[in-house]
Each structure stands twice: as C-alpha cells, then as structure tokens.
N, C-alpha and C positions, 0 to 999 in steps of 0.2 A: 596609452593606458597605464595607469598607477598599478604596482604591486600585487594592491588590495584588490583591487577590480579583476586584476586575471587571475587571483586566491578565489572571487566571489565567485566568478563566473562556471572555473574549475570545481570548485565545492555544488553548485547547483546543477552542473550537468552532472555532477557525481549522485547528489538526492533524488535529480531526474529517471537516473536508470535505478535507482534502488526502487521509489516511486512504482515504475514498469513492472518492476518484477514483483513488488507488492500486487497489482492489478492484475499479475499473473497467478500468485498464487491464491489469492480470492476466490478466483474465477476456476482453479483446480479446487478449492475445498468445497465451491459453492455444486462442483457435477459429484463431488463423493458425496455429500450431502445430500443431494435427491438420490441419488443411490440407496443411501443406507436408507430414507423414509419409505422410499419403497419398496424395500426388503423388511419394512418393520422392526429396525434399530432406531427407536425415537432419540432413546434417551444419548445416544453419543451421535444423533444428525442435531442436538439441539443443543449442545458440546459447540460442533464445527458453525452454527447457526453464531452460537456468539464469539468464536475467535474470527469468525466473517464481521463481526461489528463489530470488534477490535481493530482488525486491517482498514475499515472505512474511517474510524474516527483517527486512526495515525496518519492513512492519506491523508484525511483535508489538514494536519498537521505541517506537513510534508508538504504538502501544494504550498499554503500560506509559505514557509521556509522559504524555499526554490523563489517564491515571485519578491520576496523580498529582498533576499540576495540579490537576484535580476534586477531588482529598481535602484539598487545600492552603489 
C-alpha cells in the first residue's frame, strides 16, 4: 500500500467516527426536541428541528467524503 492509501484510509476511518458521533448527536437533540414540543417551547423545539437538518445535510456530506477516500 502507497502512502497516500494508508493517509486515505486513516483520514476516513477518522470522518467515519466523527460521522458516528454526528448520528449521535442528532439523535440526542432529536429526544430534547420532543421534549421541549411537549412541554410547549415550539419556538427553540423548531431551533433544534433545524440544526437536526444541518447534521443531516453534513452527513450525506461526510458519507460521500468517507466513500470517496475508500474508492481512492
């Protein structure tokens, strides 16, 4: 293996676990979130509603990355 392959590989298992913990915190803002709608704080459950479609649109960012590095 070249260099650059064990640089590519090491860089995507590195995006991989950022990736994870992206999926984690999602998934923590996405239970405070019903939280707060159920307590009747709309206006900052609809706050964490759009930094939740921030974290999704940088995943599939972040996926593409990762497989591209992997193909490379």
């Amino acid at each position: 293996m070249s260099d650059n392959s064990d640089s590519n590989i090491a860089t995507a298992d590195a995006l991989t676990l950022l990736l994870q913990n992206q999926y984690a915190l999602g998934a923590a803002i996405e239970e405070v979130t019903k939280w707060l709608s159920d307590n009747g704080v709309e206006d900052v459950a609809l706050n964490a509603v759009t930094a939740m479609e921030t974290l999704d649109t940088n995943a599939q960012a972040l996926t593409d990355a990762i497989m591209w590095l992997r193909r490379s």
